[in-house]
N, C-alpha and C positions, 0 to 999 in steps of 0.2 A: 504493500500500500504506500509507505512513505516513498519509495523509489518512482514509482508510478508517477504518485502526487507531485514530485518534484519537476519532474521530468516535464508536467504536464503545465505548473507554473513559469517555468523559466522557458520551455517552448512557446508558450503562446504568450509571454508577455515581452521577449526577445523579439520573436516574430512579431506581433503590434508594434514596437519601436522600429523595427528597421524598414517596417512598412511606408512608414511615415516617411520615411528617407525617402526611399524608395519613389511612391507618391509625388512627395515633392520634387524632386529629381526629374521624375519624366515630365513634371507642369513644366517648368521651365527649361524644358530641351537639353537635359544632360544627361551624357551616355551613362548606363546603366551597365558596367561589367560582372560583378557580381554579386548575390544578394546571398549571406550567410548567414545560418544558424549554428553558433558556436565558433571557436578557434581554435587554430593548431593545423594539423594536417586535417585534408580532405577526407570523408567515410563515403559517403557517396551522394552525386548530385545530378542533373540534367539540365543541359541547355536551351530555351526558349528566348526565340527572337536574338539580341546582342546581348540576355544576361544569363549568366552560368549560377544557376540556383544550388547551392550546396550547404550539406548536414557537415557538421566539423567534430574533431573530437574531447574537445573539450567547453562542458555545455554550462560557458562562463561571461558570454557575452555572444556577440554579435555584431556584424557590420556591414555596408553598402558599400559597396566598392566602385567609385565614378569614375569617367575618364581624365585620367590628368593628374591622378591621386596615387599613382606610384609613390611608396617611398621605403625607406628602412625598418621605418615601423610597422608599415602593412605588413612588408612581408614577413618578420618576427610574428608577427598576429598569424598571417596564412599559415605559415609553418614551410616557405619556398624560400628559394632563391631572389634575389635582386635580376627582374628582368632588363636593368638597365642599366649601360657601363658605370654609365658618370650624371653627379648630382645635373649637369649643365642640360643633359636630355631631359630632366623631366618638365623642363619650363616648355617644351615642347607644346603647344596644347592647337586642339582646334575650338571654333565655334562650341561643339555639344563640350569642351569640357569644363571641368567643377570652375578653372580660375578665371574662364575666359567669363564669365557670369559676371553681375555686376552685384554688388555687396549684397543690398535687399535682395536677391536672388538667391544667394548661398547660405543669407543670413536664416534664411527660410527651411531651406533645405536641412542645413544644420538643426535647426529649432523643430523640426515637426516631429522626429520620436518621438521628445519629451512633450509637443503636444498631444501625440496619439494615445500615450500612455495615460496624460491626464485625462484624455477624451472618455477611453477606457473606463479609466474608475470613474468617473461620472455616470457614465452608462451601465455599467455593474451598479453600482448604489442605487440607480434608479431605477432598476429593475428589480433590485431587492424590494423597497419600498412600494414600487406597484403591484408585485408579487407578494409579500407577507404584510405589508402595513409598515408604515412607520416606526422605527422601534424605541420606546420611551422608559427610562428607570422604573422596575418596574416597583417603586416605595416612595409616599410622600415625607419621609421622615427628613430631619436635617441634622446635616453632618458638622456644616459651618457655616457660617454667615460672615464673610468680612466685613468690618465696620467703614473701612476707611473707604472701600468705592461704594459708599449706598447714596445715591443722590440724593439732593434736601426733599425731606418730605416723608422721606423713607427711612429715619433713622430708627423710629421705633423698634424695626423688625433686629437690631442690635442687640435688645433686651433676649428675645427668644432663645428657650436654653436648647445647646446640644439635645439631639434625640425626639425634640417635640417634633409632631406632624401636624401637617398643613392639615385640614379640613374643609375650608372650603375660602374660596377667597370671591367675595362682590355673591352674586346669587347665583354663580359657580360651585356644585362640588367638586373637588379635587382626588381621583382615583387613581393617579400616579402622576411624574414627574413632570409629563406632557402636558397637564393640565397647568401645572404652575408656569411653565413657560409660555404656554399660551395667554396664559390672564395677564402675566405682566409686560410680554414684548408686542401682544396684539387686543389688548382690549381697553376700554375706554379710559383716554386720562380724567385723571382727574380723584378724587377722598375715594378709597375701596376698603372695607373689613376685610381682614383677615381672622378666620377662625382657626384653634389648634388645641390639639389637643395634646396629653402625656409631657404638662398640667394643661385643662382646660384652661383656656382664655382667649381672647376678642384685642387685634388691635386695630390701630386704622394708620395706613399708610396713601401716600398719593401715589398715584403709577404718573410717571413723566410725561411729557410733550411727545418731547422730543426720541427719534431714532435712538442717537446715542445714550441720553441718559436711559431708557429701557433696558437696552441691552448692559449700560452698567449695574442696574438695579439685578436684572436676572443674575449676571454671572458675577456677582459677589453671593450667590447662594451656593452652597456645594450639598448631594446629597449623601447620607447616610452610608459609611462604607463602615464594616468589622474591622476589629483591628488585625486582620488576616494575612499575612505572609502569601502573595503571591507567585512573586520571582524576587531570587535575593542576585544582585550584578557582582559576577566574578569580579575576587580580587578587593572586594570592599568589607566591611567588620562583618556585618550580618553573614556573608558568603564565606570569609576565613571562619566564622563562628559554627558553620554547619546548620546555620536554621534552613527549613526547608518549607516547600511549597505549600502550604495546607494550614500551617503552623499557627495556634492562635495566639496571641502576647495577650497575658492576661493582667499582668503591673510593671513597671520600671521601677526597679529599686524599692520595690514594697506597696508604691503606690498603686492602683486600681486605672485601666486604660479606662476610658469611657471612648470608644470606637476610634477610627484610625486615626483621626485627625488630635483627637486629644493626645496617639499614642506619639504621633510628629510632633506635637508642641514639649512634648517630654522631655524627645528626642534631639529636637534642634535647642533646647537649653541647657544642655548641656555637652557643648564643644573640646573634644579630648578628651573625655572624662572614661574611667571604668565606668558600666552599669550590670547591673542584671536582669535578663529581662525572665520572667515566669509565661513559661511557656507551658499551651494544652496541646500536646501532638496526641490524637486518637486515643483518646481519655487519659492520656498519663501525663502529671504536672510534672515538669523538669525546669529549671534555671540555666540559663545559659548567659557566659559573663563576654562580654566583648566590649574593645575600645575602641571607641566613636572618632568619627575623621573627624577634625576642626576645619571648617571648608567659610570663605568668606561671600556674603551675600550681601546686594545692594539691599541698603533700609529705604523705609520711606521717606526719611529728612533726606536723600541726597548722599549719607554717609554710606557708608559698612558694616557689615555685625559679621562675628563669627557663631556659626551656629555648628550643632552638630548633626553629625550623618553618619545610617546605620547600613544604608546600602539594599534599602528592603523596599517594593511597589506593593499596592494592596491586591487584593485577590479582585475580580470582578465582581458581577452583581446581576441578578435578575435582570431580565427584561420583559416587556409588554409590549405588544403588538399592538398598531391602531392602521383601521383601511383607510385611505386617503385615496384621492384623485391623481389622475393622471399630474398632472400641473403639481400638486402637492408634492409628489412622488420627484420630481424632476427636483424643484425647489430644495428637497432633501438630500437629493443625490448632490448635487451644489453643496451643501454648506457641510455633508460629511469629506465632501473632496478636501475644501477650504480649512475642516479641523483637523484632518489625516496629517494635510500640506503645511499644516502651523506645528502640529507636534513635531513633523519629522524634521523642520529645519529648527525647533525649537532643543530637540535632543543635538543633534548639530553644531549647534553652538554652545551646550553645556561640555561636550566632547570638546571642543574648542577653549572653555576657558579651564577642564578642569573640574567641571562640578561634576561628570561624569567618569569613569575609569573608561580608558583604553581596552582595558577587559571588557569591555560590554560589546566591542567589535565581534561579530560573528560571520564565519564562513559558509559555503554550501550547507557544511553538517549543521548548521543552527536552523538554514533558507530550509533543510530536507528535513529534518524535526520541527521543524513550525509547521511545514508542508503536508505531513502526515498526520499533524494531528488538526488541523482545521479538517484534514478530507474526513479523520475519523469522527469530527462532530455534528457533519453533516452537510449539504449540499450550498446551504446558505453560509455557514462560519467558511467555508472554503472559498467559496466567491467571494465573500467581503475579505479575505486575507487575501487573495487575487488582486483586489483591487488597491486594495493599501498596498498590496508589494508594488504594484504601477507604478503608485505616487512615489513610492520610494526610489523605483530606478528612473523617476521622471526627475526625481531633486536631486538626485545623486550624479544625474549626467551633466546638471548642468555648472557641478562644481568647477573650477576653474584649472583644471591638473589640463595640460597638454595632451591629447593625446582622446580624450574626452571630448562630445559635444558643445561644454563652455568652455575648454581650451581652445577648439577651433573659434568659437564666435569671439573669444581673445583677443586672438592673434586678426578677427573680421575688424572690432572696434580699432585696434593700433592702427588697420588699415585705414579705419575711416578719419581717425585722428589726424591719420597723417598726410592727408588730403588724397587721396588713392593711393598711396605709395605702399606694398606689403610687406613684408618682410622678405628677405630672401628665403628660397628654396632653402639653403644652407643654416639658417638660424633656424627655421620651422622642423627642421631634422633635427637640429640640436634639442632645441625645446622637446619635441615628441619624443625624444629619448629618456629626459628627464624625467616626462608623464608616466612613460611607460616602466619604467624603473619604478618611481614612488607609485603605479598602480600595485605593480606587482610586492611589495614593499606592502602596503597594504593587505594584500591578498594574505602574506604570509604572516601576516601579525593577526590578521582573523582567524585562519588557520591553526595555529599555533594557539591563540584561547581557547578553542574549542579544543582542539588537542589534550590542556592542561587541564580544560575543564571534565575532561569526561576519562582521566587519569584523579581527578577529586581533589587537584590542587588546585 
């Protein structure tokens, strides 16, 4: 099954990207040599019309291959020979090829995997949601409420404790998480009750004008998570500590978690520190002592704090179905693209400064264990990790490494910078070198955590 499922996501979502290539390429009259699935040597393939369509053997990416686009690097990628003596031949070009194109031409060309990819997961989300219903937390209860983004009018809902639930908000009841998003990003401004209950009570908030202020009002609400052990990221306290998947934290240092978010405020106060946390793994209490990263975080005044970190995500959470309209359904598949496309470049950047470990890189064996178990949950969790993996090699192509989709539109902007002028054939092989090194550099440091990871270090 995982083999299968692997095979079957990096096929068809390799093939959507290179299609786009592809696609774009022939709109604007550029020869099309070859269009691959995978790298390295040839397995087997057939010729149609002027392009040699070929399966590769290592099913690690993908590429289009245009007229004009010999180079060092391609053929490293094919797994051949250099068909051409000297760098000075490949400036060689005609009419159909990739350079003789004018920038918005190639700029295109380059850019449309990573839109076909995004196009993808759009169209998977929307498909889910016009097939099972929109899907909505399935609990009104509340986990947190931030104070500091609730717009004026709204601070009341500050007072509300951990764990109470929504009941009913205006002459709305409230039956999961979709209803509260709906009351206060689409219903009337203006004084509304809020009822809740686990303590009973009544307060009145004003729902905003404006676009903005709504959407700040809703997402300063978080809802209800266990304080659960989902995935703990190699290499960090919780993952050298051995807590595991399922794991429920029941106090820090004696004190009592009141669900996850209490069990992070615990957490993040206390930076370096030993703790113990009380753990219920399948009915047996155990203690497990681990030392906290001291990791620094912007504050709200503009400054710094150091806070602490254990290296733990929470477990997921129910879901509920609601049937929605075609147009509804669309709308959804939209803004699940737009929160995929924020996390992944939001993980991104915490890899970036630090706040994440370099352990959390994963290879094939992470892409083929994620792969197998969406296929084993079912027909919808497999589609939706389909289309999140889209996004994912939709934002990951357009990183800026040479060698890469936002390495070539790189080296497009220099050119436009510099009033047409491109870089030499000669620099652009030097570059792709660099790319290709730090891809593969890459490769083996994902490689190499899973390695560690699944040896229990």
């Amino acid at each position: 099954m995982t083999i299968l499922a692997t095979a079957i996501v990096l096929g068809v979502l390799i093939f959507v990207h290179e299609l786009g290539h592809f696609w774009a390429a022939k709109a604007v009259g550029i020869e099309v040599e070859r269009f691959s699935i995978g790298l390295g040597p040839k397995l087997f393939g057939f010729t149609r019309g002027e392009t040699e369509w070929v399966i590769c053997a290592l099913p690690l990416g993908g590429y289009v291959k245009m007229g004009g686009m010999d180079d060092e690097v391609m053929e490293k990628i094919e797994g051949g020979e250099l068909r051409v003596d000297s760098v000075e031949a490949l400036v060689q070009s005609t009419d159909r090829h990739f350079d003789s194109k004018p920038i918005w031409a190639r700029a295109l060309v380059l850019s449309a995997g990573v839109i076909m990819n995004m196009l993808f997961a759009l169209s998977v989300y929307t498909f889910l949601a016009a097939t099972y219903g929109e899907r909505h937390y399935d609990s009104t209860r509340i986990g947190q409420i931030v104070e500091s983004t609730l717009p004026t009018g709204a601070e009341e809902l500050a007072t509300v404790d951990r764990a109470s639930r929504f009941v009913r908000i205006g002459a709305e009841p409230v039956e999961h998480w979709g209803d509260i998003r709906r009351a206060l990003l689409e219903g009337d401004a203006g004084p509304v009750r809020v009822d809740l209950a686990e303590p009973d009570r009544s307060i009145e908030i004003r729902i905003p004008a404006t676009e903005a202020e709504r959407r700040s009002l809703y997402e300063s609400l978080f809802v209800w998570l266990e304080s659960v052990v989902g995935v703990t990221d190699p290499g960090t306290p919780a993952g050298k500590a051995g807590l595991e998947t399922g794991d429920r934290v029941l106090a820090v240092n004696g004190t009592p978690t009141a669900g996850w978010y209490d069990f992070v405020d615990q957490i993040q106060a206390r930076p370096g520190e030993q703790v113990e946390l009380s753990i219920d793994r399948g009915g047996s209490t155990l203690v497990q002592s681990l030392t906290l990263d001291a990791v620094e975080e912007p504050a709200l005044d503009g400054r710094t704090r150091m806070i602490g970190r254990a290296g733990i995500r929470p477990s997921g959470i129910d879901m509920t179905y609601e049937r929605v309209s075609l147009g509804e359904a669309m709308a959804t598949g939209y803004r699940e693209t737009v929160a995929i496309t924020a996390l992944i470049l939001g993980f991104l950047g915490d890899l970036v400064t630090g706040d994440i470990s370099p352990r959390s890189l994963g290879s094939i064996v992470t892409i083929g264990e994620a792969s197998g178990q969406a296929a084993a949950a079912g027909l919808e969790t497999f589609l939706s990790f389909m289309a999140l993996f889209s996004v994912n090699l939709a934002v990951l192509n357009l990183l800026p490494i040479p060698i890469l989709d936002g390495g070539h539109l790189m080296f497009l902007a220099i050119e436009a910078l510099r009033g047409g002028r491109a870089l030499s054939v000669d620099q652009k092989l030097r570059w792709s070198n660099v790319g290709f090194f730090i891809l593969i550099g890459i490769m083996v440091l994902a490689l190499s955590n899973d390695v560690l990871r699944l040896m229990g270090i």
